[in-house]
C-alpha positions in Angstrom: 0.0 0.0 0.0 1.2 3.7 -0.5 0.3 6.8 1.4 -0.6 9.6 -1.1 -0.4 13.3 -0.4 -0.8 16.3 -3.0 -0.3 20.0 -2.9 0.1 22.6 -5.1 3.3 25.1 -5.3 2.8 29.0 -3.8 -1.1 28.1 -3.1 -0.4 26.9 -0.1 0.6 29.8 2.4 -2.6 31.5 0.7 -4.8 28.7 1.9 -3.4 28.5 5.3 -4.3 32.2 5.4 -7.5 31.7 4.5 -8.4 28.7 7.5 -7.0 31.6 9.9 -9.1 33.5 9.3 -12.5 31.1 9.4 -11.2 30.4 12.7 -11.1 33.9 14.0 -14.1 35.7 12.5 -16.7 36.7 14.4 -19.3 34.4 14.9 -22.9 36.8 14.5 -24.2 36.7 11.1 -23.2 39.1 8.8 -24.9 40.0 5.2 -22.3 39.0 2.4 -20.9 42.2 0.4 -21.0 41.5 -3.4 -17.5 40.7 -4.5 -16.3 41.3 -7.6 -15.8 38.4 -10.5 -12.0 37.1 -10.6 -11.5 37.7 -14.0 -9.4 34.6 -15.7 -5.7 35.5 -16.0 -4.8 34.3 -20.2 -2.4 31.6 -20.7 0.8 32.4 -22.6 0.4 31.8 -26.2 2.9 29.1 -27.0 3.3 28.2 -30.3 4.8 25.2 -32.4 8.4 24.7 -32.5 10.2 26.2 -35.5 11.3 24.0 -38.1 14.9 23.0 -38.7 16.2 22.7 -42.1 18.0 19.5 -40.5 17.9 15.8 -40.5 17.3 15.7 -36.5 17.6 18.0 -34.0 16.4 18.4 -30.0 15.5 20.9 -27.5 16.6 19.9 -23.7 16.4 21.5 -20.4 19.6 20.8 -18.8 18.4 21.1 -15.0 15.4 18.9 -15.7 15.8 16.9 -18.5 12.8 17.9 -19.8 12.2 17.9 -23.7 10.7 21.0 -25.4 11.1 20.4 -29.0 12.3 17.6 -31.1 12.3 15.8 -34.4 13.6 12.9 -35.4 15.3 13.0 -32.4 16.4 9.0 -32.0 17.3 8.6 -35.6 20.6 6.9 -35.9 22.8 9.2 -37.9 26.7 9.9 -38.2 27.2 12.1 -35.1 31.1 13.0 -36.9 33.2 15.1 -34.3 30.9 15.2 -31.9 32.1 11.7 -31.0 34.1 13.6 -28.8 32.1 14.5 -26.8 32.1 11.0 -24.9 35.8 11.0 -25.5 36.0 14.7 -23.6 33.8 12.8 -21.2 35.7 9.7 -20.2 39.0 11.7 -19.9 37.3 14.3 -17.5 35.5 11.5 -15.2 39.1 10.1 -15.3 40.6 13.1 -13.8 37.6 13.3 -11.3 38.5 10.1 -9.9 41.7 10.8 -9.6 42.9 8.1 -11.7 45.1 10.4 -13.8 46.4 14.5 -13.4 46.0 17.3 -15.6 50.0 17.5 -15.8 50.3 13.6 -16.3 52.3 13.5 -19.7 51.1 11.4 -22.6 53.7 10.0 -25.3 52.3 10.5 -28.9 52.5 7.3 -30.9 52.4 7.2 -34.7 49.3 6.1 -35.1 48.0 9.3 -33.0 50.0 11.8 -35.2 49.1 9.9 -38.3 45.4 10.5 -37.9 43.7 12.7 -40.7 41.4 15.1 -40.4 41.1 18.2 -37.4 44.2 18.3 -35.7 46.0 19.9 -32.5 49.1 19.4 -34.6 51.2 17.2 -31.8 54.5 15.6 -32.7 55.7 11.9 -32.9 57.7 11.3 -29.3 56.0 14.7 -28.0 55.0 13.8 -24.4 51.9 16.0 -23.8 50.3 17.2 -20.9 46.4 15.5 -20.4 45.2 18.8 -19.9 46.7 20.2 -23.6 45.0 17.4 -25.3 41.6 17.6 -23.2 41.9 21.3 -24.7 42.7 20.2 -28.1 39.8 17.6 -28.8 37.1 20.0 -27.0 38.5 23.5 -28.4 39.9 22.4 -32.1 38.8 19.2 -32.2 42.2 17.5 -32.7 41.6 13.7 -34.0 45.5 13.3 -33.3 44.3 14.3 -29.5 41.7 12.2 -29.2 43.7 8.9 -30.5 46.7 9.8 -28.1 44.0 10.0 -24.8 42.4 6.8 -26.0 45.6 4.7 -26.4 46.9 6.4 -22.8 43.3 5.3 -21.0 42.8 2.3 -22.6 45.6 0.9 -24.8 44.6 1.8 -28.1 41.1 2.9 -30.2 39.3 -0.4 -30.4 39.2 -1.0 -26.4 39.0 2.7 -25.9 35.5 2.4 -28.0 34.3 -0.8 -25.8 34.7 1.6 -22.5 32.6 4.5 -24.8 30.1 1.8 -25.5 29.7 0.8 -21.7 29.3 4.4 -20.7 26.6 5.3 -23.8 24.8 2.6 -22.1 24.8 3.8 -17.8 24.1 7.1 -19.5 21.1 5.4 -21.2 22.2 6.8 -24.5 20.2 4.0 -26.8 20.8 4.5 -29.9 24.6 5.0 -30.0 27.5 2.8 -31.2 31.3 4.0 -31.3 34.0 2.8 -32.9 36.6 5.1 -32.3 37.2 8.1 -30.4 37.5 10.4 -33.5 33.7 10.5 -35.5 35.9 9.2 -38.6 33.7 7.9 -40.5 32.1 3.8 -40.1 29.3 2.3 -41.1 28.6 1.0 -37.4 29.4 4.3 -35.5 26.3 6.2 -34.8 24.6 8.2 -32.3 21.5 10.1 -32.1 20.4 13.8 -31.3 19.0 12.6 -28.1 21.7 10.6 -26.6 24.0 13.5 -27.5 22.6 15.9 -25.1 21.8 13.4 -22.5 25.5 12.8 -22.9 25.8 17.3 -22.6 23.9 17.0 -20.3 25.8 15.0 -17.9 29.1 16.7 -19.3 27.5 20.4 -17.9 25.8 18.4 -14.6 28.3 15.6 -13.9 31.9 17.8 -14.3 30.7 21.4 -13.6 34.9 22.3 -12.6 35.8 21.3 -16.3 32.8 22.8 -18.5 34.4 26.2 -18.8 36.9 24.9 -21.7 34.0 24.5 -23.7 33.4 28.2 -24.2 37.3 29.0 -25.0 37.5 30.7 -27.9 40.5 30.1 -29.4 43.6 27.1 -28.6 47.4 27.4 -29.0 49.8 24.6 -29.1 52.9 24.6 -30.7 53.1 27.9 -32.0 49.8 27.1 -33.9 46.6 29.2 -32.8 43.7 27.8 -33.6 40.1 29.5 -33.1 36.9 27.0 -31.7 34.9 25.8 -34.6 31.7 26.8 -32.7 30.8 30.3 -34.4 27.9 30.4 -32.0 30.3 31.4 -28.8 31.0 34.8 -31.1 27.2 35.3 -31.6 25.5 34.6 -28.2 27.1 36.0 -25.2 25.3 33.0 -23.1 26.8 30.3 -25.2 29.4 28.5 -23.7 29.7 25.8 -25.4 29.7 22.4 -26.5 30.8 21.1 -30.0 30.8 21.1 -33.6 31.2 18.2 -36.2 31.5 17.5 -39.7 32.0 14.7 -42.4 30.2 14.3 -46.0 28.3 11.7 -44.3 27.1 13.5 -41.4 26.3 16.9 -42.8 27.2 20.1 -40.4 26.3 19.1 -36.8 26.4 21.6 -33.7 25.7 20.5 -30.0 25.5 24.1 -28.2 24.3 24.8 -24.8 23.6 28.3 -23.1 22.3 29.7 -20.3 20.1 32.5 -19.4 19.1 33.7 -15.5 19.1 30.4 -14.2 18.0 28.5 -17.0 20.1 26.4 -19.3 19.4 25.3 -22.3 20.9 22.4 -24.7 20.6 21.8 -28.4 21.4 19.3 -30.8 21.0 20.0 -34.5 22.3 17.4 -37.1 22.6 17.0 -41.1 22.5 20.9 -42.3 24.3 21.6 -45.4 26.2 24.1 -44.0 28.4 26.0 -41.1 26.4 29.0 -41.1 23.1 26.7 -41.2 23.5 25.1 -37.9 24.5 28.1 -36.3 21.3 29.6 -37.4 19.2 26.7 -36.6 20.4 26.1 -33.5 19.8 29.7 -33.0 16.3 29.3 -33.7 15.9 26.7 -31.4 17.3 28.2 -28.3 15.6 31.4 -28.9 12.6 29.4 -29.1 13.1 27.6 -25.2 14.2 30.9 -23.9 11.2 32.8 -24.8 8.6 30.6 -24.1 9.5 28.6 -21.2 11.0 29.0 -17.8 12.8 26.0 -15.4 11.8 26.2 -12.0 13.5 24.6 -8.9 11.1 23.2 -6.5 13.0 21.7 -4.0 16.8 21.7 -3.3 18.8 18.5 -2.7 18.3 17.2 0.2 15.0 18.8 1.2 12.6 16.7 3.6 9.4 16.2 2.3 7.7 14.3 4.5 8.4 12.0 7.4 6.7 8.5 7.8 6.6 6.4 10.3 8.6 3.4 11.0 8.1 -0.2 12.6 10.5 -1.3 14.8 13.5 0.5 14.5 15.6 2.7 17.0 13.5 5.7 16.1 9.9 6.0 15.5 10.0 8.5 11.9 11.9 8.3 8.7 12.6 11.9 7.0 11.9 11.4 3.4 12.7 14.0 0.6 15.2 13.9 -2.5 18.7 13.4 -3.6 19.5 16.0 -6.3 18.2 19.3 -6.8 14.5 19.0 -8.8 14.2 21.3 -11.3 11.1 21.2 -13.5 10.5 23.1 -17.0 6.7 24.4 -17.9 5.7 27.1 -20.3 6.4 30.8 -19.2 3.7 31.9 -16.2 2.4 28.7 -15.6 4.6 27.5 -12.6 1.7 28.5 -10.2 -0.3 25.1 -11.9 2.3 22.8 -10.5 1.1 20.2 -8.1 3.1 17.2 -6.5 1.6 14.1 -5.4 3.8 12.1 -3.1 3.1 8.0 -3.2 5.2 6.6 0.0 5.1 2.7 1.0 3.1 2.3 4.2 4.1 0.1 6.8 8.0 1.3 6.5 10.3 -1.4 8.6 13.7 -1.1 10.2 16.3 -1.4 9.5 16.6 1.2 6.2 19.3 2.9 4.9 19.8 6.6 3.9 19.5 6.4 0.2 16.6 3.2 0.0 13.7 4.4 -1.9 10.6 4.4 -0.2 8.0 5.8 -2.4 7.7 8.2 -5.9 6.9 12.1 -6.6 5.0 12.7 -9.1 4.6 16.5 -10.3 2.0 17.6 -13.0 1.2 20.5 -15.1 -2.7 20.0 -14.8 -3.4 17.1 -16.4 -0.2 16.7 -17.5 2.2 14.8 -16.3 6.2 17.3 -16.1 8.2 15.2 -14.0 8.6 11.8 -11.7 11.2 11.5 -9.1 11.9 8.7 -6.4 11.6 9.3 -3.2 14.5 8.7 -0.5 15.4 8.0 3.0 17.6 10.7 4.3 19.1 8.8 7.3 19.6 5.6 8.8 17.3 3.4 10.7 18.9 1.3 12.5 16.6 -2.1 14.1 15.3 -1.5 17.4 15.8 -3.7 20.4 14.1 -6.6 21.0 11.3 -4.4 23.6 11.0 -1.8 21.2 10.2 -4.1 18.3 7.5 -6.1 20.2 5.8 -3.1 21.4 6.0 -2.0 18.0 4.5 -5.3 16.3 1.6 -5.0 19.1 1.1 -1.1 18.2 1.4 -1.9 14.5 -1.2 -4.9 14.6 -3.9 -2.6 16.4 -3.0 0.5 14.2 -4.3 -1.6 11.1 -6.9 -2.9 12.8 -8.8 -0.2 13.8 -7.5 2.1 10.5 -4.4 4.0 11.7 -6.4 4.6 15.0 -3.8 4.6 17.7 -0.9 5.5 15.6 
C-alpha cells in the first residue's frame, strides 16, 4: 500500500491564510458584500516549435531533463566530431577520480600523429600534458588528440570504444554505437540527437569544474593558434559551449548549450548543409526555449518532504525527501499550476538505509504529467531492540486494525 499526499506550489501559504481567518471571524451573522468576479488571467500563447532545415535536431532543459522540442530525435545518424564528446567525457571522469592528473604527460604514438582530419598538430615522441589534449579535442577538435588520450586510457582505439560503448549505455544513450574516439567515418558508428545531449547534459551536470573549456574561444599549441569551430560562442554571449562536427556523411552538426538567468538550455542539430546553417538553426531553437519557457527549482537536494513512520527501529520516523536538486521546465507563467503528489510505502520497517527508496513524486502540469522522481530515505534506521520491536509489532497490529487509530 502507498500513502498519497498532494499539494500545489505557492497556493499553499494563501490557503493556510484563508483557514486563519475562518477560525477567528466573528461568529454573529453578517450580510455577504457582493465581491467582484475574478477575472481569468490568459495563458501564454505558445506556439509550435520552428522548423529545422536538419535531419534531427532536440530541445533539452539541462536542469530537468525535460524535452521542449524535437524531431527525429532518435534517428541513428553519423554524429562525426561530436564523437568527442564521450571521449571529452571519459577523460574528464578520469581526472575526477583521480585516476590520472592534468600534468600527467602522454607519449604521442604514430598512429596518433598519423590521424587525418582536425588536428592539435602534436609531434611523434612529444609527451603532452592531459590537460593540452583535453583542450585540443574540446576546443579544435584535434583527431590526433583524441587517438593519443584513448591509447593512454585504454591501450589503443578499439578498447578505448568498448569503454565509450559501456558508458553510452549507464548514460542510457540508446541508440549509440562508437568505434573510435575520432567520428571518422564507419558504417557502425552512430549516435543520435537525443543521446547527445543526454551525454551534454551530464558533461555540464556531472563535471561542472571542467565545462568552462568549452566556451574557449581560441587554442594554441605549438606555436599554432587555432580559433573554436563553434561560431555560435562569437554570436551569443550565453553560449558557452559544446561542440561542432563535420564529415560528408554526417552533414554540419552543432551540439551548443547556453544559459540565461538560471536556465540552461541544450541543443542538438544534425545534417544541415552548411556551417552558417547550424548556427542559425540552432539559433532558432534556443531562442525558441528561452522565450517561451521558464525552469523552476522546487525543491533543493536534500530537502525533507515528509516524514513517515517506522516499525520497529531505534526511532519512531523516517525523513523522506530527495537526492539532487528538482528542477522542473513548464511554459512561461504557468509554474503557479504545478502540483506534486507524493506515493510513499506504508508500513515502512527497520532497519533502512539513507539512500533506500521508499516511495515516488510525481509533479503535474494540470493534467499533464512534467516530471517523476523517487523518493528517498535521508538517514539511517537502524533495528530496534528486541522491547522496542515487540511493542512496535503489538502497536502496529492494532493500528491496522482499527485504521491507523492509535498511531
Amino acid at each position: 500500500m502507498k500513502v498519497s499526499c498532494s499539494f500545489s506550489f505557492r497556493r499553499l501559504m494563501p490557503v493556510l491564510l484563508a483557514c486563519c481567518s475562518l477560525v477567528a471571524a466573528p461568529t454573529q451573522a453578517q450580510e455577504p458584500s457582493p465581491q467582484p468576479q475574478a477575472q481569468p488571467q490568459p495563458q501564454t500563447m505558445i506556439p509550435a516549435p520552428p522548423r529545422l532545415a536538419a535531419t534531427s535536431w532536440i530541445l533539452m532543459d539541462a536542469g530537468s531533463g525535460r524535452v521542449i522540442a524535437q524531431h527525429n530525435p532518435d534517428e541513428r545518424l553519423p554524429p562525426a566530431s561530436l564523437t568527442k564528446l564521450m571521449t571529452a567525457y571519459l577523460v574528464e571522469r578520469e581526472l575526477n577520480k583521480g585516476n590520472i592528473a592534468p600534468d600527467d604527460l602522454v607519449p604521442v604514438s604514430e598512429q596518433a600523429w598519423r590521424t587525418g582530419g582536425s588536428k592539435m598538430f602534436i609531434e611523434v615522441g612529444d609527451r603532452v600534458p592531459v590537460s593540452e589534449l583535453l583542450h585540443g579535442i574540446v576546443i579544435v577538435s584535434g583527431n590526433d588528440a583524441s587517438v593519443a588520450m584513448a591509447e593512454y586510457l585504454a591501450g589503443g582505439t578499439e578498447p578505448f570504444a568498448d569503454i565509450m560503448n559501456q558508458h553510452a549505455a549507464r548514460l542510457g544513450m540508446e541508440n549509440t554505437h562508437f568505434v573510435n574516439p575520432t567520428g571518422l567515418p564507419h558504417d557502425n558508428h552512430y549516435s543520435s540527437a537525443r543521446d547527445l545531449a543526454l551525454l551534454s547534459r551530464h558533461i555540464i551536470n556531472d563535471y561542472p569544474n571542467h565545462y568552462s573549456m568549452y566556451r574557449q574561444k581560441e587554442f594554441s599549441y605549438g606555436g599554432i593558434d587555432q580559433p573554436n569551430r563553434n561560431s555560435l560562442l562569437w554570436r551569443d554571449s550565453s553560449v558557452d559551449g559544446l561542440k561542432t562536427g563535420w564529415t560528408e556523411a554526417a552533414g554540419y552538426c552543432l551540439v551548443s548549450s547556453a544559459k540565461r538567468e538560471d536556465m540552461r538550455l541544450i541543443s542538438v542539430v544534425m545534417g544541415t548543409d552548411s556551417a552558417e546553417a547550424r548556427v542559425q538553426e540552432s539559433q532558432k531553437l534556443l531562442s525558441y526555449g528561452f522565450r517561451y519557457f521558464e525552469t523552476l527549482k522546487l525543491y533543493d537536494k536534500g530537502a525533507v518532504l515528509n516524514t513517515s513512520r517506522v516499525w520497529g527501529g531505534d526511532k519512531d520516523e523516517l525523513k523522506i525527501g530527495v537526492d539532487e536538486n528538482v528542477f522542473m521546465t513548464v511554459p512561461r507563467d504557468r509554474g503557479e499550476e504545478l502540483t506534486a503528489k507524493l506515493d510513499i510505502r506504508q508500513d515502512l520497517t527497520a532497519p533502512i538505509a539513507g539512500g533506500d527508496t521508499v516511495g515516488t513524486m510525481e509533479v503535474r502540469l494540470g493534467d499533464e504529467v512534467v516530471g517523476q522522481r523517487d523518493l528517498l530515505a535521508l538517514e539511517d534506521v537502524e533495528e530496534g531492540g528486541f522491547f522496542k520491536r515487540l511493542i512496535d509489532k503489538v502497536h502496529r497490529f492494532f493500528a491496522n486494525l482499527m485504521g491507523g487509530f492509535f498511531d
